[in-house]
ZADO-1210 file (C-alpha; in nm, 4 decimals, padded with zeros to 6 digits):
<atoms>
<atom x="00.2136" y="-00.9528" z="01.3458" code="UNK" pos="1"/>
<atom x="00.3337" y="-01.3309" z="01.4786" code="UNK" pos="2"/>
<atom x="-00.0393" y="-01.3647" z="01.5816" code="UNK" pos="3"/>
<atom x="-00.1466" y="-01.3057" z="01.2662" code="UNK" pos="4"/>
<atom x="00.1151" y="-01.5062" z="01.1105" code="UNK" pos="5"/>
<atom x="-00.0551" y="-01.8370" z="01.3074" code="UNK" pos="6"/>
<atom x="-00.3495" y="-01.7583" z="01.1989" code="UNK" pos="7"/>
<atom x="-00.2421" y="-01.7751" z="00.8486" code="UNK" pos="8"/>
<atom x="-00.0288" y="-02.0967" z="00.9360" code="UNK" pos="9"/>
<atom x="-00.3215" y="-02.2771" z="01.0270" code="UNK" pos="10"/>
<atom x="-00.5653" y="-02.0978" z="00.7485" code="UNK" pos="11"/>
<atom x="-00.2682" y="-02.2466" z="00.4886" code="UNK" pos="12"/>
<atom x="-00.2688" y="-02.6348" z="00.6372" code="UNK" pos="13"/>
<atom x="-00.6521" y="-02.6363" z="00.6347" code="UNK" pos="14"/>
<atom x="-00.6438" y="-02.4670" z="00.2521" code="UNK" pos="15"/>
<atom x="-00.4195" y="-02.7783" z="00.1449" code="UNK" pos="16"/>
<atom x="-00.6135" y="-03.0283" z="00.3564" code="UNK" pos="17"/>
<atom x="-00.9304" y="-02.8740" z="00.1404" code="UNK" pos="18"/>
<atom x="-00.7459" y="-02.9018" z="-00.1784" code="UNK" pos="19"/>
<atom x="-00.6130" y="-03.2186" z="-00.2089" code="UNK" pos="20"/>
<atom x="-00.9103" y="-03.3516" z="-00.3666" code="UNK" pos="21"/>
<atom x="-00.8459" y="-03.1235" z="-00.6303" code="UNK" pos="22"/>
<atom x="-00.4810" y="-03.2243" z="-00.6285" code="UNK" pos="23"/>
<atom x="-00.5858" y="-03.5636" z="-00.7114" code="UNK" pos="24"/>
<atom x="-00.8093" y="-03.4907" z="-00.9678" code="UNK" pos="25"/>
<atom x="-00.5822" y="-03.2964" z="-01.1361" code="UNK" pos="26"/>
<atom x="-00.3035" y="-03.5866" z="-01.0483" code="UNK" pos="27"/>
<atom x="-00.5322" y="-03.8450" z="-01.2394" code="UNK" pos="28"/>
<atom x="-00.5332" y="-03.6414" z="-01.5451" code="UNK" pos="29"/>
<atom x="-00.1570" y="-03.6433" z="-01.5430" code="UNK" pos="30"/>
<atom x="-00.0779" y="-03.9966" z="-01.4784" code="UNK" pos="31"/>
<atom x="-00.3059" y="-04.2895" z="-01.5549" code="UNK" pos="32"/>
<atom x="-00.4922" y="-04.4673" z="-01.2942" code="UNK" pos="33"/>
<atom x="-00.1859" y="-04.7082" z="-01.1834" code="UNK" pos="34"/>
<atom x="00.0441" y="-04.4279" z="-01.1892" code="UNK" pos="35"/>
<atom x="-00.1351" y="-04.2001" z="-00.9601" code="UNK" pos="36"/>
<atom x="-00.1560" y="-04.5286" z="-00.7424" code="UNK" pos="37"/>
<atom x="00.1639" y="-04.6331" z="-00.6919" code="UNK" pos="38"/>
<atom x="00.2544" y="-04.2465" z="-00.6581" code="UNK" pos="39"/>
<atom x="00.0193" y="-04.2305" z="-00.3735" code="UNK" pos="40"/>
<atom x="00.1834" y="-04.5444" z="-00.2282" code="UNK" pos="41"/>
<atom x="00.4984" y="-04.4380" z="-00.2458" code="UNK" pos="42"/>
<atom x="00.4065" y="-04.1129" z="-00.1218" code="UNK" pos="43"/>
<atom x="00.2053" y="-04.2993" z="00.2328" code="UNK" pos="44"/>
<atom x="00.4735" y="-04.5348" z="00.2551" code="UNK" pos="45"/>
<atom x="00.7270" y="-04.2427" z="00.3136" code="UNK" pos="46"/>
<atom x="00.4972" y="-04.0683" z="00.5276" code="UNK" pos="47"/>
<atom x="00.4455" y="-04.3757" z="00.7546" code="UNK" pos="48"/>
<atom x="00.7857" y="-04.4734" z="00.7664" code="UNK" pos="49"/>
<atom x="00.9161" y="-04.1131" z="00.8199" code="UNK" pos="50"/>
<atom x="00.6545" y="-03.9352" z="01.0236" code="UNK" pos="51"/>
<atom x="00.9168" y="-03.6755" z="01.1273" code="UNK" pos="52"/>
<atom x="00.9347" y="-03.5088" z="00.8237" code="UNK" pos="53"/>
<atom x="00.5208" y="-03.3429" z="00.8753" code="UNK" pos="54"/>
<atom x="00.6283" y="-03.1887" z="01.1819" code="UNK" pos="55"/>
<atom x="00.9570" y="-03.0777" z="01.0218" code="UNK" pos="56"/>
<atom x="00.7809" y="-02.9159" z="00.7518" code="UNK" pos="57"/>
<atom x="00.5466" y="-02.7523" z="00.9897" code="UNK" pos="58"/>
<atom x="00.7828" y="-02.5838" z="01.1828" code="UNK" pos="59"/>
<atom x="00.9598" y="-02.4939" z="00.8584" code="UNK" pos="60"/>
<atom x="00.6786" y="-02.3437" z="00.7725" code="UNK" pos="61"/>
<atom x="00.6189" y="-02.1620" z="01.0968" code="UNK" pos="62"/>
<atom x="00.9761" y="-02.0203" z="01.1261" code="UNK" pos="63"/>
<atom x="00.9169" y="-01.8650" z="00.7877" code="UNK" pos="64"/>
<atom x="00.6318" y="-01.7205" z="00.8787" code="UNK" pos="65"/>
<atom x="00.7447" y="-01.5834" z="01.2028" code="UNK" pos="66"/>
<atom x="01.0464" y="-01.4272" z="01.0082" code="UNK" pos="67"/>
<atom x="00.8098" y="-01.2867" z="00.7733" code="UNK" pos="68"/>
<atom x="00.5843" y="-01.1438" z="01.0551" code="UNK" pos="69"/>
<atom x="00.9261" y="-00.9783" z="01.2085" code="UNK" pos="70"/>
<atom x="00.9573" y="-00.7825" z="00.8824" code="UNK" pos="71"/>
<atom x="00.5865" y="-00.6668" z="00.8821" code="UNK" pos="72"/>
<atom x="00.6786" y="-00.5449" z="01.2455" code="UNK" pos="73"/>
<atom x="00.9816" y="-00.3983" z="01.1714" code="UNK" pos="74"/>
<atom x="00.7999" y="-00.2128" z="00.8336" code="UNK" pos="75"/>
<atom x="00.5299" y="-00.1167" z="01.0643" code="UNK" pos="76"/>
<atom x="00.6864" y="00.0740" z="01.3618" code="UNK" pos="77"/>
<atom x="00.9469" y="00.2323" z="01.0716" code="UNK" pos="78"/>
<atom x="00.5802" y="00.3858" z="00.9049" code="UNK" pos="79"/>
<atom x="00.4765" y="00.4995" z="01.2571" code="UNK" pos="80"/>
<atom x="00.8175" y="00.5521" z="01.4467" code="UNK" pos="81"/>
<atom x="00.7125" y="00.9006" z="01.4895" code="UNK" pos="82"/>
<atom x="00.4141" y="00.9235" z="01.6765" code="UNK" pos="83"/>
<atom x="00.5670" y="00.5906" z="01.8692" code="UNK" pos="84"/>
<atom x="00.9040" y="00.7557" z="01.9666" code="UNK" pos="85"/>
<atom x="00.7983" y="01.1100" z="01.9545" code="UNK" pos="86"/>
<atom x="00.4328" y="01.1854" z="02.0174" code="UNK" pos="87"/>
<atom x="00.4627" y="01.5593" z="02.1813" code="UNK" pos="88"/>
<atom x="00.2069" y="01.4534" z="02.4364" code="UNK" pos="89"/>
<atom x="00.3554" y="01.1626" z="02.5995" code="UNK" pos="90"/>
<atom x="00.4789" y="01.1288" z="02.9186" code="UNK" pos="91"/>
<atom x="00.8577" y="01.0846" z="02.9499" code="UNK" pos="92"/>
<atom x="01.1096" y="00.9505" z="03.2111" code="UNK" pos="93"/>
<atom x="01.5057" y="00.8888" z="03.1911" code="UNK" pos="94"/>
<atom x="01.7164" y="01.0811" z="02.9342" code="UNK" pos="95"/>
<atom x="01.5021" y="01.2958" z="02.7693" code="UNK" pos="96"/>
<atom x="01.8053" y="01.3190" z="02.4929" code="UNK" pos="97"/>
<atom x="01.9253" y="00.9424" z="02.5631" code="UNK" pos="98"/>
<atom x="02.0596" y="00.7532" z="02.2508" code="UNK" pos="99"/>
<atom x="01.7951" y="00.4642" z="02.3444" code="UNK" pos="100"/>
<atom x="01.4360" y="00.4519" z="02.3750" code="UNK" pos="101"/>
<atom x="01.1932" y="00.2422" z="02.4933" code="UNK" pos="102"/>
<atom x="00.8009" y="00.2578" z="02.4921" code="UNK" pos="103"/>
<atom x="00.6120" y="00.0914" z="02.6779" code="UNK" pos="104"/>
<atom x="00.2293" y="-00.0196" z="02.6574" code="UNK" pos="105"/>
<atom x="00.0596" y="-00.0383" z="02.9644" code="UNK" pos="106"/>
<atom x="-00.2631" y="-00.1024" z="03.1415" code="UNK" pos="107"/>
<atom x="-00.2703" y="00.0111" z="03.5235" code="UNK" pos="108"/>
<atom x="-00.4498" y="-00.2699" z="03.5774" code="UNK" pos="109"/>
<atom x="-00.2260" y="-00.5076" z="03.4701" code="UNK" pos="110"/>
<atom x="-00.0564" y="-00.7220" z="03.7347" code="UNK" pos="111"/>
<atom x="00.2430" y="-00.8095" z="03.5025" code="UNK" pos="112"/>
<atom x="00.2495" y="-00.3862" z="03.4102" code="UNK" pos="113"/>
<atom x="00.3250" y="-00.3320" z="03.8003" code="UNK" pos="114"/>
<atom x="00.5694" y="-00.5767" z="03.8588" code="UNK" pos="115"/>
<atom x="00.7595" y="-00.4783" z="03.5483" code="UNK" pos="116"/>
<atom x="00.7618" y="-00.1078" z="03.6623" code="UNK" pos="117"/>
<atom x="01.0599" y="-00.0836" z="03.9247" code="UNK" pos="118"/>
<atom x="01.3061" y="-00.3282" z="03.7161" code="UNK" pos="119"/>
<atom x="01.2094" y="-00.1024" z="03.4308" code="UNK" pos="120"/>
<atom x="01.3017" y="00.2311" z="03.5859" code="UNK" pos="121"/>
<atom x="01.6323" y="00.1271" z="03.7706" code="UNK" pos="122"/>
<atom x="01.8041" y="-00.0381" z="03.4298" code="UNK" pos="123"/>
<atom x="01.6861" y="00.2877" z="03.2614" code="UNK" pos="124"/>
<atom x="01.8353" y="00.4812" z="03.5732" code="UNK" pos="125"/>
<atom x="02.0960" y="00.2938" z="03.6047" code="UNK" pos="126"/>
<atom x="02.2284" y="00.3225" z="03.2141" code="UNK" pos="127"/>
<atom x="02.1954" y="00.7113" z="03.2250" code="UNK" pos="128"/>
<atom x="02.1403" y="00.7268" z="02.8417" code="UNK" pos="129"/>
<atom x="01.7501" y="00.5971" z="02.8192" code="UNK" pos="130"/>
<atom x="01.4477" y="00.7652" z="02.7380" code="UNK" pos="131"/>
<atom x="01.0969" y="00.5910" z="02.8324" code="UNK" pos="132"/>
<atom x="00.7486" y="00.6905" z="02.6650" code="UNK" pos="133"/>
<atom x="00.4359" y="00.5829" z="02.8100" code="UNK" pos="134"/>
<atom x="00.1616" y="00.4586" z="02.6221" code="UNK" pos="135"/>
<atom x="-00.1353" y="00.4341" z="02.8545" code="UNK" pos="136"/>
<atom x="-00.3268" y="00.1694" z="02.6454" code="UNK" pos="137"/>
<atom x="-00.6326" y="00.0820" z="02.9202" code="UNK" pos="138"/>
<atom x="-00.7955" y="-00.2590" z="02.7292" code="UNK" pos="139"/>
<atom x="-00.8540" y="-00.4299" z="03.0770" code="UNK" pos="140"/>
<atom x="-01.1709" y="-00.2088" z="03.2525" code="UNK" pos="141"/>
<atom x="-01.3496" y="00.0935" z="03.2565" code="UNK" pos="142"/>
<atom x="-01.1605" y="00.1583" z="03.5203" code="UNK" pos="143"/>
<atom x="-00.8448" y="00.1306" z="03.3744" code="UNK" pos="144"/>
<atom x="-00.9535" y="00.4329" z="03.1252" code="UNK" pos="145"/>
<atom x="-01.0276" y="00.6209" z="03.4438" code="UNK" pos="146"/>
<atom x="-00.7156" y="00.5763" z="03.5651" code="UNK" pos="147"/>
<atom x="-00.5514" y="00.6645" z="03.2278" code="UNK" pos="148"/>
<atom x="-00.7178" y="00.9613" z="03.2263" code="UNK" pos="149"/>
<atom x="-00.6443" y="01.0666" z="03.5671" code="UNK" pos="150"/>
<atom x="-00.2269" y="01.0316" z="03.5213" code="UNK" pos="151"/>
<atom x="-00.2671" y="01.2298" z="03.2010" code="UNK" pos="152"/>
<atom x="-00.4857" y="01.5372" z="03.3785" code="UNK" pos="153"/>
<atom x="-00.2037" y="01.5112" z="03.6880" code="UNK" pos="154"/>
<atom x="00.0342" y="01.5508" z="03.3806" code="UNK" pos="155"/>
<atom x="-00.0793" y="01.8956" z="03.2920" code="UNK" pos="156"/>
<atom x="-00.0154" y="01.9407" z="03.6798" code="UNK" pos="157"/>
<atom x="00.3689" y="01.8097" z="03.6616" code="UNK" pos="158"/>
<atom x="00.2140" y="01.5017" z="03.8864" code="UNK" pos="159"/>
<atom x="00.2401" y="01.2451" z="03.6100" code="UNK" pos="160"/>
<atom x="00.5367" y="01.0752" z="03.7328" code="UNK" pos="161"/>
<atom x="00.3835" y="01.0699" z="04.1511" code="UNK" pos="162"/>
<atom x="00.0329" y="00.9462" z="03.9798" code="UNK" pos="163"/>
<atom x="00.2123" y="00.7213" z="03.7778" code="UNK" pos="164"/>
<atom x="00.4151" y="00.5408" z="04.0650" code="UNK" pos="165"/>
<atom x="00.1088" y="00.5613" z="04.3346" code="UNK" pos="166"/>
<atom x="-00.0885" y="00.3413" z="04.0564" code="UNK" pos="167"/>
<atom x="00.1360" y="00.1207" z="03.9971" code="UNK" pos="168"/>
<atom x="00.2737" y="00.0179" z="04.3386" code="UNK" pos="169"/>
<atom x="-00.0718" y="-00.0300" z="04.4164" code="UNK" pos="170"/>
<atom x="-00.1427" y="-00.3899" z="04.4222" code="UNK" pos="171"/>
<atom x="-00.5018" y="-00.4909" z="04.3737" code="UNK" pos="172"/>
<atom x="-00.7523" y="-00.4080" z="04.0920" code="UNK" pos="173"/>
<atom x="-00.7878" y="-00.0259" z="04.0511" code="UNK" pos="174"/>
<atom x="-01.1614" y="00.1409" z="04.1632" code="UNK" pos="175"/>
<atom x="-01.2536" y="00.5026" z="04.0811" code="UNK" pos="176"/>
<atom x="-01.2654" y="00.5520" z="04.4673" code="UNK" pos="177"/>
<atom x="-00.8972" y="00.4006" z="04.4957" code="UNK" pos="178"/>
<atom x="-00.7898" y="00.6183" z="04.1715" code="UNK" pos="179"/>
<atom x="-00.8812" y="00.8816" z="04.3077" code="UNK" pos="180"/>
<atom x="-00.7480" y="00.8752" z="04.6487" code="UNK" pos="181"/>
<atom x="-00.4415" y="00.7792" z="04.5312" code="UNK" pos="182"/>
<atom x="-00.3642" y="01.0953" z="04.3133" code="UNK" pos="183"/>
<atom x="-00.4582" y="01.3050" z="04.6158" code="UNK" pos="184"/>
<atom x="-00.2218" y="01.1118" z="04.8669" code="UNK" pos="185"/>
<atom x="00.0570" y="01.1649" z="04.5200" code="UNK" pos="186"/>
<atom x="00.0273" y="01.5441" z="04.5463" code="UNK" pos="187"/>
<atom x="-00.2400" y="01.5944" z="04.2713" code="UNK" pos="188"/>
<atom x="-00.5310" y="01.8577" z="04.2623" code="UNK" pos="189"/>
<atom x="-00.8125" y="01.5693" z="04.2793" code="UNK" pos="190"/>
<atom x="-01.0538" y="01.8156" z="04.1648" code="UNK" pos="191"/>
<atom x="-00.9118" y="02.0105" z="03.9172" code="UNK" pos="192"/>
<atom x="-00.8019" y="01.6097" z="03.7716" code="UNK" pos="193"/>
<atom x="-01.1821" y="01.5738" z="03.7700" code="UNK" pos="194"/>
<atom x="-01.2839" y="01.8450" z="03.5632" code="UNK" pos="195"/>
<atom x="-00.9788" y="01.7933" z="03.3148" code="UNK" pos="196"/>
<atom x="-01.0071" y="01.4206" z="03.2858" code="UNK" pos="197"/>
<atom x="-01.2882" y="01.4088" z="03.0747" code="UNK" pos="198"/>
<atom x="-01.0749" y="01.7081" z="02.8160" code="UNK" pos="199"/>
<atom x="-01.0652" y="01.6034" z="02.4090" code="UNK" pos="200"/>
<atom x="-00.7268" y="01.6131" z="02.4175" code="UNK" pos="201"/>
<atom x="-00.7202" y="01.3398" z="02.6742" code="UNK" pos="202"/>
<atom x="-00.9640" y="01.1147" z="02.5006" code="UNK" pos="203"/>
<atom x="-00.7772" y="01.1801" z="02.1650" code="UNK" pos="204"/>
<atom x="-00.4977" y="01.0311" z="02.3442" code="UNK" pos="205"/>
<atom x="-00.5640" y="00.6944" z="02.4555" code="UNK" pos="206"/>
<atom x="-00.7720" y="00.6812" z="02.1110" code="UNK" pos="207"/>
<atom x="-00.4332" y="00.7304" z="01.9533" code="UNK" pos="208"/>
<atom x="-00.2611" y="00.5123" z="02.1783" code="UNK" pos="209"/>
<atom x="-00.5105" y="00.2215" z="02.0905" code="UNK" pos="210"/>
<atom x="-00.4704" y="00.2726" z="01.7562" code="UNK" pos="211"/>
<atom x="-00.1630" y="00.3055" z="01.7274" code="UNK" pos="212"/>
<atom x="-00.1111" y="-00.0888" z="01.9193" code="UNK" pos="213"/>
<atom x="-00.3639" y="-00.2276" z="01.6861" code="UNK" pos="214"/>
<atom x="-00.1383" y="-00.0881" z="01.4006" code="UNK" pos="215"/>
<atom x="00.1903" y="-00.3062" z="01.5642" code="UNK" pos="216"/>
<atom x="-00.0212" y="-00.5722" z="01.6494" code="UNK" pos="217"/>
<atom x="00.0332" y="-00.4972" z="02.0276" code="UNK" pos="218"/>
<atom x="-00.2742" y="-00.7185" z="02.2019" code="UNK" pos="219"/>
<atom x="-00.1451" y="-00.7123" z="02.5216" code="UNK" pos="220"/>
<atom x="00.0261" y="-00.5139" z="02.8202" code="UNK" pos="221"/>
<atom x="00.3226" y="-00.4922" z="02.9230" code="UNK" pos="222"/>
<atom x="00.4468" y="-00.4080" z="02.5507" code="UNK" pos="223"/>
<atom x="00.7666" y="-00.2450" z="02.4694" code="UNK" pos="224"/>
<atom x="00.9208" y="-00.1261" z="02.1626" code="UNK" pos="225"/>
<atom x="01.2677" y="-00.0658" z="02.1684" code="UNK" pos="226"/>
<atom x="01.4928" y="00.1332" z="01.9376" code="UNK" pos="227"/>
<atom x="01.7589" y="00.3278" z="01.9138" code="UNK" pos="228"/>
<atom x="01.6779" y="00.7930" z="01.9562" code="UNK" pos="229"/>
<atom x="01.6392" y="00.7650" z="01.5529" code="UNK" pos="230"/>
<atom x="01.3822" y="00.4526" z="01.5566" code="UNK" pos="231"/>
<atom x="01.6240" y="00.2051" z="01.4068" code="UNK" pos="232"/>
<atom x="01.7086" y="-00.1074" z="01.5434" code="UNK" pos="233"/>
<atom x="01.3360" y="-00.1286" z="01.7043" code="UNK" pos="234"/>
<atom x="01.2520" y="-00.4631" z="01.8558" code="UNK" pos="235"/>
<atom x="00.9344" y="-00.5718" z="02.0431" code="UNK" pos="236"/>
<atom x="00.8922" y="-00.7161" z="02.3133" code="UNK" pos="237"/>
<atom x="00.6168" y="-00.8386" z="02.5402" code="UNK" pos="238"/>
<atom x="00.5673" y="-00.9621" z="02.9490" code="UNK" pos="239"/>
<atom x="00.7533" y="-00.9448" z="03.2850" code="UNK" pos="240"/>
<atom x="01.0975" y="-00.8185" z="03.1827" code="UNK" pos="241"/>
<atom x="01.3710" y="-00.8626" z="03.4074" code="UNK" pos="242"/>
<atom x="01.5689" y="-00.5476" z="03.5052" code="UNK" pos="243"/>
<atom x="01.8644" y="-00.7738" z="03.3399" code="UNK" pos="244"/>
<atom x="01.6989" y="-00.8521" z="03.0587" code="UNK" pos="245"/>
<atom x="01.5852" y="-00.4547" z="02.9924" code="UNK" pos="246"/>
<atom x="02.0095" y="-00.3855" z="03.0359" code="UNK" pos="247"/>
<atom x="02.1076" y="-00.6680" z="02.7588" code="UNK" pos="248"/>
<atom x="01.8445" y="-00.5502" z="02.5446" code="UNK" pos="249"/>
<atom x="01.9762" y="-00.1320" z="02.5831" code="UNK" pos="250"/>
<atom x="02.2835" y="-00.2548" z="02.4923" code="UNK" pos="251"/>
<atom x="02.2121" y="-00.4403" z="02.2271" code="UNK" pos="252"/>
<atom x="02.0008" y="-00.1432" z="02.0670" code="UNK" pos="253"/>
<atom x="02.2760" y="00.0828" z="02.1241" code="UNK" pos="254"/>
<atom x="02.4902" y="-00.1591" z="01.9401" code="UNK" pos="255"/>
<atom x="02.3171" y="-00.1125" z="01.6597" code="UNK" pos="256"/>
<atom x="02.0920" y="-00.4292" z="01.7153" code="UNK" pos="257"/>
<atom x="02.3664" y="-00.6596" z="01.7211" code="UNK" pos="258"/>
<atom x="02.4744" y="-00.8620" z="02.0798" code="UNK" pos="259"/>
<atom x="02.7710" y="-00.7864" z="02.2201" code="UNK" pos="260"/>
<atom x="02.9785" y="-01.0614" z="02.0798" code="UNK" pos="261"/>
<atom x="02.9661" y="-00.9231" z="01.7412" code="UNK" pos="262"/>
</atoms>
């Protein structure tokens, strides 16, 4: 939503920049000649005496539209909180009944995705009262969707999580040799993966999954969406989290949304 919020910030400054030809006419049918003049003086001489105040309505104008692109966020996960918090076909991790969730959006061939794993999992872990969903979202390769679809066949074998780790500690970009290898060496049934990878189900999945981003605006991975077990609260949130950063931001939620101070 904030990306489409600057793109209707700069849409706006070139719509006035068109229109004030249009101003002025209009101007010179208000005032006579000298009038409009000296108005358009007075107007330049501020301007070039007090330069400041362009940039100062720019950013005023920004923050209002940012604040205005928060609500459109906030209006959009409450229409889908459902499937976001609660899609039946998602893979889990923490506290399946914790009073926090978070979701995350993820591409397993996303650098920032694998770094952000471990500090992800141990503030989770370490609060006790977490849930995590997984939203494979693969927008980077072709081999990203092959990987997607291999973690959510080792799912139907209770290998999700083992897939799900093996991918991410991997660090380089993700072949279909690599994929593959790696779910064997996790525990998974390689070839039963490869006749269940290609399933509807699975491809209905992702299909959802992308949707579902393009919905919350979500462009890029690592995404997360956090809220308390009843969707309220929800905040989003994108890059490299510190494990720190993921413990403020539980707390916060379970707060009700409001920082610890208050």
């Amino acid at each position: 939503m904030i990306r489409s919020a600057f793109r209707a910030l700069g849409a706006l400054l070139l719509g006035l920049t068109l229109a004030m030809p249009a101003a002025r006419a209009q101007e010179d049918q208000t005032f006579s000649p000298k009038q409009a003049d000296a108005i358009r003086k007075i107007v330049r001489d501020y301007l070039m005496e007090h330069p400041e105040v362009i940039g100062d309505a720019v950013e005023a104008l920004r923050e209002k539209m940012r604040a205005q692109a928060e609500v459109e966020a906030k209006k959009a996960i409450e229409a889908r909180k459902d499937e976001l918090f609660n899609g039946k076909d998602d893979p889990v991790a923490g506290n399946a009944k914790g009073d926090v969730v978070i979701v995350q959006f993820f591409d397993y061939n996303c650098p920032y995705c694998k770094v952000v794993m471990d500090p992800l999992l141990e503030a989770v872990k370490a609060d006790g009262k977490t849930r995590v969903v997984f939203k494979d979202m693969p927008i980077l390769s072709e081999d990203s969707a092959t990987a997607a679809r291999v973690a959510l066949a080792a799912k139907k074998q209770g290998k999700y999580e083992e897939v799900h780790r093996a991918f991410m500690k991997f660090r380089g970009k993700l072949d279909e040799k690599t994929i593959f290898r790696l779910a064997g060496e996790a525990g998974a049934n390689v070839d039963q993966i490869k006749k269940e990878m290609m399933a509807p189900e699975i491809d209905k999945q992702l299909q959802k999954n992308l949707e579902l981003a393009h919905a919350l605006d979500i462009a890029s991975t690592p995404t997360f969406v956090i809220a308390d077990a009843n969707g309220n609260a929800a905040r989003t949130v994108s890059g490299a989290i510190e494990g720190q950063v993921f413990r403020q931001l539980i707390d916060v939620t379970r707060k009700g949304g409001k920082p610890a101070n208050q």
